[in-house]
N, C-alpha and C positions, 0 to 999 in steps of 0.2 A: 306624514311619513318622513323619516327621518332621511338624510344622503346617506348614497352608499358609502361602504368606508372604502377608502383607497388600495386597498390590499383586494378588495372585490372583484376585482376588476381580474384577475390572475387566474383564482377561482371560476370563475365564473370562462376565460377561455379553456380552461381542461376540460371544465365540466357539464358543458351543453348539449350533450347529448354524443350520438355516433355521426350525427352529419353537420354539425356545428362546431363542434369543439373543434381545439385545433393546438399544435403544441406552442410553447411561448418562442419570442424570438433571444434572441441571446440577451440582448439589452434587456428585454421585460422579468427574463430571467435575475442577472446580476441584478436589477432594481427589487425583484421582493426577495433575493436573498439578501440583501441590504437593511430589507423592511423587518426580515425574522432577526436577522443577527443584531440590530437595535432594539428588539421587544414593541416595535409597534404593527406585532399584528392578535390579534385576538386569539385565546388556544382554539376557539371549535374552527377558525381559519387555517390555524395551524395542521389541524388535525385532517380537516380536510383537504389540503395542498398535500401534505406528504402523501396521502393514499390515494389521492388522485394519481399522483405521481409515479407509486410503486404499482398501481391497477395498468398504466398504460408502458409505463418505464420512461424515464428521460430519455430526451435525444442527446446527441453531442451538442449541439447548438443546446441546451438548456444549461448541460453538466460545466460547459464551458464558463457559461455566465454567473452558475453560481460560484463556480473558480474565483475569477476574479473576484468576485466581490466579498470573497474572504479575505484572498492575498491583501485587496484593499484596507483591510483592519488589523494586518501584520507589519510590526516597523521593522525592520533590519535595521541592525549599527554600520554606520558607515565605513568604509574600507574595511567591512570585513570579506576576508575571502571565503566565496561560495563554497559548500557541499561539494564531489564531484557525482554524486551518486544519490540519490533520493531512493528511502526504501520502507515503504507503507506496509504497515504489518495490524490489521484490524481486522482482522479473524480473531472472534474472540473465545471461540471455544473450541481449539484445538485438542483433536482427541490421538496425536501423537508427538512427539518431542520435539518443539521448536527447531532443527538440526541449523535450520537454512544465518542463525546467531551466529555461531560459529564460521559458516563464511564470512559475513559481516568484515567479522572480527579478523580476516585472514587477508581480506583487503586492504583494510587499513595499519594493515602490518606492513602492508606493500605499497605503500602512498599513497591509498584512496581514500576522499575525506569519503566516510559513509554516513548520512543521517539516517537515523531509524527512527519511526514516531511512530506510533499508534494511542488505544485505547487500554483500560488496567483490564479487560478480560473476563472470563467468568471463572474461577479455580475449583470450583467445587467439581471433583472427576473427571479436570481439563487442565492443561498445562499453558496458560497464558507464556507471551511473552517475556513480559517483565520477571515473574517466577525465573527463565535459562538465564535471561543476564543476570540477574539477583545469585544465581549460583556462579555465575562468572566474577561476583564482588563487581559488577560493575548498576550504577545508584542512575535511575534518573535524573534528566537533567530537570531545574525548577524553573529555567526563563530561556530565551532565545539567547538572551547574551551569553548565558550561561554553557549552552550547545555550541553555540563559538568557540568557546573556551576550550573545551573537550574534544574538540576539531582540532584545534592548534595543537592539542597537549598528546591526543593519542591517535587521531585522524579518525575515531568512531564518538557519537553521541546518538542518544535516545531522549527524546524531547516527549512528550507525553502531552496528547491532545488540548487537555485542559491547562496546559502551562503556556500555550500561543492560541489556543480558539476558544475559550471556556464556552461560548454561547454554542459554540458548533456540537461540544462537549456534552452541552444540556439536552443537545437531539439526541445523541445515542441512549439516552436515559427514556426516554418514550417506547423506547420496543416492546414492554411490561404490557405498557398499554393498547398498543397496536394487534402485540401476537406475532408480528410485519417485524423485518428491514424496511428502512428508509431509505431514499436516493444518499441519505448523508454518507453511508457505506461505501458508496461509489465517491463521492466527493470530495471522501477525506482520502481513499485511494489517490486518487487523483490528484491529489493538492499539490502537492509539491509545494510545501511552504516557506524552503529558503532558497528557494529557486536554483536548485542544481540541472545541468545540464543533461544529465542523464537519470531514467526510473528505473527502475526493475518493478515490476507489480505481479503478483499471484491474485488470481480471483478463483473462486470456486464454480461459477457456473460460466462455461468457455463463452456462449453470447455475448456476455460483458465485454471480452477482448475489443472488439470493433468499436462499442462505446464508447472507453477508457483512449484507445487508438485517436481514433476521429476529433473528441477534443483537444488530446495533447496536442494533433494538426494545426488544429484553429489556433490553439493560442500560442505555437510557434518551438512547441516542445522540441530540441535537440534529437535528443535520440531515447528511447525508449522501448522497453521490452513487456508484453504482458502475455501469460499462459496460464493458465490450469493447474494453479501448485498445487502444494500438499497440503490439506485445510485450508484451502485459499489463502495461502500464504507465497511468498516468494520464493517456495521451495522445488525443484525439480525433484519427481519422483522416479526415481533411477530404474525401476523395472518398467516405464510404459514410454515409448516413443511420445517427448513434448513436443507439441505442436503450439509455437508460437509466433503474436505478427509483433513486427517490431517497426518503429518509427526510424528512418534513416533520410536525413537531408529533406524531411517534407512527405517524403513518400514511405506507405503503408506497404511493406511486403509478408511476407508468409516462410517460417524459415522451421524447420522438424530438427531436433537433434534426437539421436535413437536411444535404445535404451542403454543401460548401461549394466542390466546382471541380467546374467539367461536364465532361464528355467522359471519355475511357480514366482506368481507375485510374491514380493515381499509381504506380509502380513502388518501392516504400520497400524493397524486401527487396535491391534492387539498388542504393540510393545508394552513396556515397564514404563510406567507414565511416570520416572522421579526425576529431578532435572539434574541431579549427583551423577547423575551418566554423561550428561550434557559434559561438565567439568573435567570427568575422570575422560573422555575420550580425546578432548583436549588436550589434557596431559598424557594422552597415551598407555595411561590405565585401562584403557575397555578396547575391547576387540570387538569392533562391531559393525562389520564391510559395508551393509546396507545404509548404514547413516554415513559413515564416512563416503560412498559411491555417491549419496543426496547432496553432501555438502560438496564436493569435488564438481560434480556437471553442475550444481549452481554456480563455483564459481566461476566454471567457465562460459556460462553464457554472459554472464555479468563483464569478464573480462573481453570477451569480444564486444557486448552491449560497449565497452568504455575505450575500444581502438586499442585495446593492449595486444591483439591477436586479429588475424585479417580470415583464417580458415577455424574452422572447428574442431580440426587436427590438433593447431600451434596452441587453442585457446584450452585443450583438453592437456596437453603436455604442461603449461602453464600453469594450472589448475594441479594439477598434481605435483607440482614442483614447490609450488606454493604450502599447500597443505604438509607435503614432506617435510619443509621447512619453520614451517610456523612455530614460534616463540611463547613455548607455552610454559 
């Protein structure tokens, strides 16, 4: 009989049963995501890690460890000045119009480095990401250095998964196979890959908040926001009371901003899915309250998230001020 292989060992703690198994410790974790992001683990290991994984769900102590040990195969260029603002957009099949870009982009009109990174999405009867910046004329970035650059030059960059984690990249490519999400979903949420002091995250199932929360803890996250966007995206949905927890100084609190239009839900699952609207409401060609009301309370959570506003009053006037003014 031959040894086991070293990656067995991982496997074999998820997967012993209901009274054996048990989850990995952070260290066990960052070591076989080390082992996958190198290629030495075999696919049917592979395949059975990530479903292990997604059957039980990771813990923070798991999500943390495979954290690092992506950051670990990410170089930063020296004395470059950080992101202020980290902003993970891996929903990939949104079935209403990117809006929460356009804040972005209202930020760092206003001094906020914003990084944006995700995945290319799926287009067919969905409005990926890339598509609303592609209509904004604004290009993926191709390298890290290169996100720098776009930092300095306009204070926003979108870095695209496979231009800093290609291996992390190759996970998302398994879902075909699965049928499943992966914990990678969570991960690359999570990543924060050029280490900006503050996050914003939208997930689409609220459970995840605590998770995403819990590890930013561990590994010493600044400040951070995550909620219930719109397509799980970092989008606030202006007709329903957000309910978000946010990371401040260590500590895990609970904070609600209300809605922001009375009457019937907005209809978002039914908009005009062309991203030409994205453009024209920027420049003030579309009249369109509900998206303009999404990107407004995003930005103001983002702006309190970032110390620009202390109450949710100043960060709502702020927000509005902002957008009135934006250089389109």
């Amino acid at each position: 009989m031959s040894d086991p292989h070293p990656f067995s060992e991982f496997i074999r703690a998820l997967g012993r049963g209901p009274t054996l198994s048990r989850s990995l410790t952070r260290e066990e974790a960052k070591s076989a995501m080390a082992m996958i992001l190198a290629g030495d683990v075999e696919p049917e290991q592979l395949g059975a890690f990530l479903m292990l994984l997604r059957y039980r769900t990771e813990t923070a102590e798991e999500l943390a460890g495979f954290i690092e040990a992506v950051r670990e195969t990410i170089d930063l260029p020296l004395g470059a000045s950080l992101p202020d603002l980290d902003w993970p957009s891996y929903a990939d099949r949104h079935k209403q119009l990117p809006w929460f870009v356009l804040a972005a982009l209202t930020l760092a009109q206003n001094g906020v480095r914003v990084l944006m990174h995700g995945i290319p999405g799926d287009s067919e009867g969905f409005v990926p990401t890339r598509s609303a910046l592609a209509a904004m004329n604004i290009k993926p970035c191709d390298s890290i250095d290169q996100a720098f650059e776009h930092l300095d030059k306009s204070g926003f960059a979108y870095l695209p998964i496979e231009a800093f984690a290609p291996e992390l990249y190759t996970l998302f490519g398994l879902r075909p196979l699965f049928g499943l999400r992966s914990m990678v979903n969570s991960l690359s949420r999570a990543l924060n890959p050029l280490g900006a002091p503050a996050q914003i995250q939208g997930v689409f199932h609220p459970n995840y908040r605590n998770l995403h929360l819990e590890a930013g803890q561990i590994l010493g996250q600044p400040q951070a926001i995550v909620f219930k966007g719109g397509g799980g995206e970092g989008q606030r949905n202006p007709d329903k009371t957000c309910q978000c927890l946010c990371l401040e100084g260590g500590e895990i609190i609970e904070e609600d901003w209300p809605a922001l239009i009375e009457g019937p839900a907005t209809p978002w699952r039914d908009e005009e899915r062309n991203t030409d609207r994205i453009a024209a409401l920027w420049r003030g060609d579309l009249d369109y309250p509900p998206a303009a009301a999404a990107i407004i309370g995003t930005l103001a959570m983002a702006l309190k998230l970032l110390g620009r506003a202390t109450t949710q009053e100043e960060a709502d006037k702020a927000a509005r001020e902002m957008w009135k003014n934006r250089r389109s």
